[in-house]
N, C-alpha and C positions, 0 to 999 in steps of 0.2 A: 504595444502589440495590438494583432485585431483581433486578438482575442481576448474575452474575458473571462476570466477564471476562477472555479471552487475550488479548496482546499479540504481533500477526501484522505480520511483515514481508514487502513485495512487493519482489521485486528482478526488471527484467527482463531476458529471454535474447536474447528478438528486440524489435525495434522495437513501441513498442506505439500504437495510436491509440485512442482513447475520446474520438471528436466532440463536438462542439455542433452541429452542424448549418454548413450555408453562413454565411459573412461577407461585410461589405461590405470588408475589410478586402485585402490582397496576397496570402494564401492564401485558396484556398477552402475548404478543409476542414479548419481549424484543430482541435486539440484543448481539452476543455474546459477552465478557468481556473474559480480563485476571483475572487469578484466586488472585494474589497476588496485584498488585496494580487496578483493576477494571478498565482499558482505553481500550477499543472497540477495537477490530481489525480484521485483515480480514484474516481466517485462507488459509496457502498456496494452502490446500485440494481444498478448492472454487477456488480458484486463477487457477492453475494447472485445474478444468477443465474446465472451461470457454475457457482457452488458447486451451485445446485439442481440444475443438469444435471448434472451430476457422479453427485449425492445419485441421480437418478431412474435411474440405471444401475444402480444397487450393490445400492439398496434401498430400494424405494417406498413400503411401508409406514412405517418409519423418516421418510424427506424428510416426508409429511404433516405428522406429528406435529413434523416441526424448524421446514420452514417454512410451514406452515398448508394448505388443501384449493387444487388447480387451478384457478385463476378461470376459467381458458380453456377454459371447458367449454360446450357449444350451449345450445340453451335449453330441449330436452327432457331434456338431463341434470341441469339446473338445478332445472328443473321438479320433478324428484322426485328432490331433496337432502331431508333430514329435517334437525330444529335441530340434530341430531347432530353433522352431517357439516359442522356452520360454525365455526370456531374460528378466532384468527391463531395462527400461528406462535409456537416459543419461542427461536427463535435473531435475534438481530442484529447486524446487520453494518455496521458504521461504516465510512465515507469513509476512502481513503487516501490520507494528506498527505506532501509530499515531504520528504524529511529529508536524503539526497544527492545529489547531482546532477552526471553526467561531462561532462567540458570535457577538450579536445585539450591538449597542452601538451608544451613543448618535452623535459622530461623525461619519465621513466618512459611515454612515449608518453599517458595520459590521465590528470585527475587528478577527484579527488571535491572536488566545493567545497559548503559551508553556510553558512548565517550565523549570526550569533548573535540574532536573533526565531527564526529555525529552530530550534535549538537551544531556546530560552528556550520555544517553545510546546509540543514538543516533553515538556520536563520537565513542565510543566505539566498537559499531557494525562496522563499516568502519574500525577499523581497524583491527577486525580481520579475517575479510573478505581485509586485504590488500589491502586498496579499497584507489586510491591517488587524494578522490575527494579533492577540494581546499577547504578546511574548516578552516575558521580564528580560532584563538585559542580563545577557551572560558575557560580557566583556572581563569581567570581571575573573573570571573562572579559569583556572590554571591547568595545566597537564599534571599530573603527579607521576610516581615511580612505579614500576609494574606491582609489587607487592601491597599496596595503598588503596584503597578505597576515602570515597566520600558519599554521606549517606546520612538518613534520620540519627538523631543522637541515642534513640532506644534501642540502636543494633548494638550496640556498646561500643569498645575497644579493638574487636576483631570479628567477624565473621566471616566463614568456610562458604566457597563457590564450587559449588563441585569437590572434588578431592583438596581444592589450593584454600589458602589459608592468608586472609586479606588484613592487613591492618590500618588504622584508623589514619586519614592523612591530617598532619596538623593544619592548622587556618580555617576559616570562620566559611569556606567554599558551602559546607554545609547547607547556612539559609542560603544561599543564593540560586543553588540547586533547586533546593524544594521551593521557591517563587517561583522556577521556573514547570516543575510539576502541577504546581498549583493553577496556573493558566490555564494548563493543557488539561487537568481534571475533566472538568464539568461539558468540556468539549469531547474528548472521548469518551464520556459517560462511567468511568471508571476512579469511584472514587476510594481514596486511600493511596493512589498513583504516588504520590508525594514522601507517604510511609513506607515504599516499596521498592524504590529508586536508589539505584546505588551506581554513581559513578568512577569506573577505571579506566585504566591506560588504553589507549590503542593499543597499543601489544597485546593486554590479555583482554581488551576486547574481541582483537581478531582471530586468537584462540579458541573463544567460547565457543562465535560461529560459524569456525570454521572443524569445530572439536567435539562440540557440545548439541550437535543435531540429533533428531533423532533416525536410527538405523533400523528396519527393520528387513530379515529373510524373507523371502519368498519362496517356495518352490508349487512343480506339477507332480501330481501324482500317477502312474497309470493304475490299470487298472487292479495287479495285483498288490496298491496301496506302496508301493517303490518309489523315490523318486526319479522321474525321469529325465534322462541324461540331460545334460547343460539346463536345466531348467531350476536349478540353485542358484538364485541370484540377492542382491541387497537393495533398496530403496532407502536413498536418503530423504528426508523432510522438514521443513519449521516445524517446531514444537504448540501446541495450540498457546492463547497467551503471545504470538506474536506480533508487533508493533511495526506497521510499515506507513508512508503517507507517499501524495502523491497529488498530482492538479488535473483537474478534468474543465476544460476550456471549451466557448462555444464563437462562433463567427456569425453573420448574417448568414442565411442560407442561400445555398448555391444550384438549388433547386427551380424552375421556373414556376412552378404552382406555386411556390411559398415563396418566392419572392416578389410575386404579383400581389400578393395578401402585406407588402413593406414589413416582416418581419425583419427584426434587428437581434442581436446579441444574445440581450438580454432574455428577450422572447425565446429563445430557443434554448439559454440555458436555464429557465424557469421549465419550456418544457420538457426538458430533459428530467430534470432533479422531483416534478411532480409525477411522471407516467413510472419514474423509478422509486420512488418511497414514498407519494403521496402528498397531496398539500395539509395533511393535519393538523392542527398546530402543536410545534414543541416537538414532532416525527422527525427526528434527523437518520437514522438508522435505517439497512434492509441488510439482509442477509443473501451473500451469492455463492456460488461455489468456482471455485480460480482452480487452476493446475490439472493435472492431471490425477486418474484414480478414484473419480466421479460417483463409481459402481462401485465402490465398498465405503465411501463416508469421506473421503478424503477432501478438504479444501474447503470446506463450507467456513469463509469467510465475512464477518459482518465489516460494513463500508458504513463510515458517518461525514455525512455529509455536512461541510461548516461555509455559509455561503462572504464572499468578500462582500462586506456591507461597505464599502468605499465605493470600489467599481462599481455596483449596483445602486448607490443614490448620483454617481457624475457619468452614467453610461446615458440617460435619459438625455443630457445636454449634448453629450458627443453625437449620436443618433440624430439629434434635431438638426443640428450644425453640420452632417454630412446630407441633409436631403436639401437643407438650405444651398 
């Protein structure tokens, strides 16, 4: 690829929504879905301009060159753009796919559930994005039966998901789950991940989040405190606590200013990842707000950022070897 790419996790704080528009469905303003297995996710498009807005406070000339010239400009200003001033962007921002998912439960008050296609597509995407996070192998790891769970051994024998009633799958899946939490701990800053993790079926994975969202009414008031007509409506949303990841990629710049200065890849996905969180050390983390609903709390999502240390120490040779 020519691009090189980070490995960016969304976890949310507040409830988050990112529509589709009306349904004919029992909510009215469902969130959006993949079209072939039905699991939420947060398309790049959202992702991408959340960031941009971000980017246009801090430093505008920078955002051009990341993510390409203003489209949203009139038609006099259009009018006298030169070929200059037209180039795309060098940064891209991939869709984020859900990987955890919180469910009520009679222990620990909530718990993270996955499945194992989550998981399975999951590794997949890493690697073909050549991405050398430390991921235990889950080769090993089996589907079980809708009523089954796999999970820490201090959950006991059974624990309740919601209303449903999970029991304990036989086989040792156990440790090899929590290796696989254990990885991802200390990268999403969240630790206990491993005590907290309870793997089931596709089936009632695809129940929980397709079942288990959260709904809230709306309505408008007039003035004599009535609600006003068609103005009863529903909002679907993730629950905060949810787990989604995703790859945010950079190319040389396609810019003429910044490509007379021989920036490469690298360089621009360093300045992307420092004008957005900082060069600190050990600051992997910032906090954005995704979706819609902005104006009352909604969406305020933290992004951690985990950089591919592979591509970043053989990207120097590549770079040398294209100007050679």
């Amino acid at each position: 690829m020519n691009y090189l790419h980070a490995l960016v996790f969304y976890r949310t704080i507040t409830p988050l929504h990112v529509g589709c528009g009306q349904a004919v469905g029992v909510v009215d303003l469902p969130v959006i879905r993949e079209r072939a297995t039905g699991y939420p996710y947060i398309p790049g498009s959202g992702i991408r301009g959340s960031l941009r807005d971000i980017f246009e406070t801090r430093n505008r000339d920078l955002t051009d060159t990341l993510f390409g010239p203003d489209n949203n400009t009139n038609t006099e200003e259009k009018a006298s753009e030169s070929e200059d001033d037209k180039y795309a962007g060098c940064i891209a921002v991939h869709d984020a796919r859900l990987l955890f998912y919180p469910v009520r439960s009679d222990q620990k008050v909530f718990l993270w559930i996955t499945c194992l296609p989550v998981l399975e597509r999951f590794k997949r995407d890493l690697e073909a994005f050549d991405s050398q996070f430390p991921l235990a192998s889950m080769g090993d790891l089996k589907e079980i039966s809708n009523d089954r769970f796999v999970g820490p051994a201090d959950l006991g024998a059974h624990v309740h998901l919601e209303e449903f009633r999970f029991q304990r799958a036989e086989g040792d899946d156990a440790g090899k789950l929590a290796g696989v939490m254990q990885a991802l701990e200390p990268v999403l800053g969240l630790p206990g991940l491993a005590q907290r993790t309870v793997l089931v079926s596709a089936q009632s994975f695809y129940h929980f989040v397709n079942y288990a969202t959260m709904l809230v009414q709306h309505n408008t008031l007039t003035s004599a405190k009535t609600v006003k007509g068609g103005m009863l409506f529903s909002v679907e949303s993730l629950p905060p606590e949810t787990v989604c990841y995703g790859m945010i990629g950079a190319t040389s710049p396609r810019r003429d200013a910044a490509r007379k200065k021989k920036l490469n890849r690298k360089n621009m996905l360093d300045e992307f990842r420092n004008t957005l969180i900082g060069n600190a050390p050990g600051k992997e983390t910032v906090c954005l707000h995704l979706g819609g609903k902005e104006s009352t709390g909604l969406g305020v999502t933290q992004l951690t950022w985990h950089e591919n240390q592979k591509n970043s120490e053989q990207t120097t040779n590549h770079e040398a070897s294209e100007e050679n």
